[in-house]
C-alpha positions as CSV (number, residue, x, y, z in Angstrom):
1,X,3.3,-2.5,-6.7
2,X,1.5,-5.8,-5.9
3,X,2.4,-9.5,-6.1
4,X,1.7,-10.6,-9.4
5,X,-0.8,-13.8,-10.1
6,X,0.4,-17.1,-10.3
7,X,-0.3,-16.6,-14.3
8,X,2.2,-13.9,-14.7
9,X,4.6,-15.3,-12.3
10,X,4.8,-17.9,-14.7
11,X,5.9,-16.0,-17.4
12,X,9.4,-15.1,-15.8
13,X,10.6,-18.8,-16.2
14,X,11.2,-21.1,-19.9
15,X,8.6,-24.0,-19.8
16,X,11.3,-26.6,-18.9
17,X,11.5,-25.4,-15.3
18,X,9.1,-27.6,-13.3
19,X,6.3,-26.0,-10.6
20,X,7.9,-27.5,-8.2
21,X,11.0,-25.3,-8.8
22,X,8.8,-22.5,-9.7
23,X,6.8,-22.7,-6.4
24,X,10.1,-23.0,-4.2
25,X,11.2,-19.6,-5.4
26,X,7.8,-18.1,-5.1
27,X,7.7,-19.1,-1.7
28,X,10.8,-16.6,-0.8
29,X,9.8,-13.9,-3.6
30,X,6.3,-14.0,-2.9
31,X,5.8,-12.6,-6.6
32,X,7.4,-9.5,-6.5
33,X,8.6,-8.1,-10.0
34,X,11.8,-7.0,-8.7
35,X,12.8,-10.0,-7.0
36,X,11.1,-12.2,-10.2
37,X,13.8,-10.3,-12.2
38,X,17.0,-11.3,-10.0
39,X,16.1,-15.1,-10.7
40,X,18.4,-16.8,-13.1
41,X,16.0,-19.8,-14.5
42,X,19.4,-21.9,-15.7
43,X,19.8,-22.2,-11.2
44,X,18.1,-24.3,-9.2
45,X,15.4,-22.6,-6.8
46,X,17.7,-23.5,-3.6
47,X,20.6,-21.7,-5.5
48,X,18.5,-18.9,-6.6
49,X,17.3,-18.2,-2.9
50,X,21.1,-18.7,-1.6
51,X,22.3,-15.6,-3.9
52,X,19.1,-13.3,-3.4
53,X,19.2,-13.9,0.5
54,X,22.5,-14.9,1.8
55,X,25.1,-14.2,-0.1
56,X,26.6,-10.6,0.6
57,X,25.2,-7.7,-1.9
58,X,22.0,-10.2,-2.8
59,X,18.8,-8.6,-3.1
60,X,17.4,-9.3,-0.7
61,X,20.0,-9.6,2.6
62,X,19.1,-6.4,3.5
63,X,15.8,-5.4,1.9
64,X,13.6,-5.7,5.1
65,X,16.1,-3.4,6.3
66,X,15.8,-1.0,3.8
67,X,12.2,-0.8,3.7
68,X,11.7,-0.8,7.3
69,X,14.0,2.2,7.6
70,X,11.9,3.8,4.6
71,X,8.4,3.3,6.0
72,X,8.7,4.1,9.5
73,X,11.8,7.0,9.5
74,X,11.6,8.4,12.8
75,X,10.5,5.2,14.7
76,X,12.0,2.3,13.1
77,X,14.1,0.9,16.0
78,X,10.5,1.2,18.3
79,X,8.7,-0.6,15.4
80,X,11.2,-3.3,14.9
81,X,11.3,-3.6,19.1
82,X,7.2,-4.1,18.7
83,X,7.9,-6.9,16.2
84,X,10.6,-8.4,18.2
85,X,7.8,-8.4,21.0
86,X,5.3,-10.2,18.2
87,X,8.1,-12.5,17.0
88,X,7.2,-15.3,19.5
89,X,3.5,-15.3,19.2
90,X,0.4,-12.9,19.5
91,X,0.1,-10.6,22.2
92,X,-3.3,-8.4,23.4
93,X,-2.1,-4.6,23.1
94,X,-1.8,-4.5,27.1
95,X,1.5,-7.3,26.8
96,X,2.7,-5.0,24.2
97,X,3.1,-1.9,26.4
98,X,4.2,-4.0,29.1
99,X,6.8,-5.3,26.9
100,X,7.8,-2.0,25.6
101,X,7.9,-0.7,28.9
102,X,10.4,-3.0,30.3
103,X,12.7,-0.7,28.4
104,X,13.0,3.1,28.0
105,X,10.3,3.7,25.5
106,X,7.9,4.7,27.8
107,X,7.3,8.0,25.8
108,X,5.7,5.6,23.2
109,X,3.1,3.9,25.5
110,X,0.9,6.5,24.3
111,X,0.7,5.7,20.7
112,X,1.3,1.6,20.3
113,X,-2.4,1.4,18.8
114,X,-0.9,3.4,15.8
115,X,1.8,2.2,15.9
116,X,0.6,-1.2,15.6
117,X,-1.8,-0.2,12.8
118,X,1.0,1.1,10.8
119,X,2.4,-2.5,10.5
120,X,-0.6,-3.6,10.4
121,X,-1.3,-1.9,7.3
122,X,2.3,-1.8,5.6
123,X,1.6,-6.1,6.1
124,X,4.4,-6.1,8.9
125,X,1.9,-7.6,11.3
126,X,-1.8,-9.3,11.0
127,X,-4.5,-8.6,13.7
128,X,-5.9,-11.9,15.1
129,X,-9.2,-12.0,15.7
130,X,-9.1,-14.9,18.4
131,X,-12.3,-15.3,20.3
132,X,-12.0,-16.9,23.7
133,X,-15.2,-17.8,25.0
134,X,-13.7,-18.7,28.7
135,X,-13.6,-15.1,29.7
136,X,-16.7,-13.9,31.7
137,X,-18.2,-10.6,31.9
């Protein structure tokens, strides 16, 4: 399921509850229904985000786990080692395998443009279309 609109959002709080509050929780649930349900509208945002992300057995403290694990079963640890690789900044494809083969994942070298479509498409990762016009051909 997708995020929902700003409208519907809207609807999960009483009209007392300011947009400044309702914009500081969207900006952690990013309009997810399930994580639109957990929210208690008689908390603040801050303490609304404390239970749902760091407090142990909140929602979310080990979501990206879980659906990590679930969308990328026989790879996740390579997966999560590309995004690690990502985590500091884009990187062409080639400084992806170079990075990945500092380690012993060399049997994955093969397959890192599908790999990084996958996250790609499951919104783990964004491509960047950077031009650089200093390169010559």
């Amino acid at each position: 399921m997708e995020e929902l609109s700003l409208y519907d959002c809207n609807e999960f709080w009483p009209k007392n509850i300011s947009a400044f509050e309702k914009f500081k929780t969207l900006g952690v649930t990013g309009g997810i229904p399930k994580y639109l349900e957990e929210i208690n509208p008689k908390e603040t945002a801050e303490e609304n985000v404390k239970q749902l992300c760091f407090v142990d057995g909140g929602l979310l403290v080990k979501e990206f786990n879980r659906i990590f694990s679930d969308l990328f079963l026989r790879n996740s640890t390579f997966y999560k080692k590309i995004i690690n690789i990502l985590s500091d900044g884009a990187k062409e494809q080639a400084e992806i395998e170079k990075a990945v083969c500092k380690g012993s994942d060399r049997k994955h070298i093969g397959r890192i443009s599908e790999y990084l479509w996958e996250l790609s498409e499951s919104g783990f990762i964004r491509r960047d279309y950077t031009w650089d016009f200093s390169l010559r051909i």
